[in-house]
C-alpha positions, 0 to 999 in steps of 0.5 A: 882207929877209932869206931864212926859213929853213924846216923840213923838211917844214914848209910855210910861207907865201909872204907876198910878191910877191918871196920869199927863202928861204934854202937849201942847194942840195947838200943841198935841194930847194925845194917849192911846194905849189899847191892846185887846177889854177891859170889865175890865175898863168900864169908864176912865178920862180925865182933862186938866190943864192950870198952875195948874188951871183946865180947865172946872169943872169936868173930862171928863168920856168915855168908853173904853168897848163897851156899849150897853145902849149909855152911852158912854162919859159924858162932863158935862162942855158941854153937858147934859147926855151921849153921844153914840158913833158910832154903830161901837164902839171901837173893838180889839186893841185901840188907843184913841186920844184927841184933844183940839183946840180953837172950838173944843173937839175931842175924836177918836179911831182908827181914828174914831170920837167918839166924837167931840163938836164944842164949841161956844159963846153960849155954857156954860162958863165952856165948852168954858173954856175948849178950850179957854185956851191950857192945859200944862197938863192933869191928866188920871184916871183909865187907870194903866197898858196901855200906852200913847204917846203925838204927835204932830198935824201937824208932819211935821210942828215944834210946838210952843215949838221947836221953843222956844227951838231952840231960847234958844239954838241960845242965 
């Protein structure tokens, strides 16, 4: 299926098991907004896509319930096992953000890290594949029933894509 294209700011349906969305990594952040501590949904999943071409060689896996045994995120492009989040974790109403940058892998909930991995020249070609290319699309596992929203980085700043846009017109 094709990727939605949402509006900033506009919280949008996830209607599907599998989710495309299509996003601009060197200008977007992707949030999942989910009502309430969850137990229901203990792992979600997250790929990013350049044309068509998966970035890196396996989803990324995180928990939206609180676990007590660590085993919290798993990026198997750039790290071995699990990661845990803070000890704080995640509670009540959750708004979990991703962010891809050039160096950079962050996973926030309510504004908090939860994760975040510097990428270098040392790290494994499949995790620098992950940010060295910006994604056009990412496919969400898991999360039918909550809501997503693509926003930009820098909301006062215009994105590389409205910018293009605003050319097109002129001509």
């Amino acid at each position: 299926s094709s990727g939605i294209n949402a509006e900033y700011g506009e919280w949008k349906p996830i209607n599907n098991i599998f989710q495309q969305i299509s996003i601009n990594t060197a200008d977007d952040i992707l949030e999942i907004r989910i009502p309430g501590d969850r137990t229901d949904v203990p792992y979600a999943a997250i790929e990013w896509y350049a044309r068509d071409e998966a970035l890196g060689s396996s989803h990324v896996l995180w928990s939206v319930a609180r676990k007590q045994s660590g085993e919290d995120l798993l990026n198997t492009n750039c790290d071995k096992g699990y990661h845990s989040y803070p000890s704080e974790g995640c509670q009540g109403d959750q708004v979990w953000g991703w962010e891809l940058s050039r160096d950079q892998i962050s996973l926030t909930c309510n504004g908090n890290v939860m994760y975040s991995r510097h990428v270098t020249k040392q790290d494994s070609r499949k995790c620098r594949e992950l940010v060295k290319k910006d994604a056009d699309m990412v496919e969400i596992m898991g999360l039918s029933g909550f809501s997503y929203r693509v926003r930009p980085k820098h909301p006062d700043q215009e994105t590389e894509q409205q910018k293009e846009e605003e050319k097109q017109e002129e001509k």
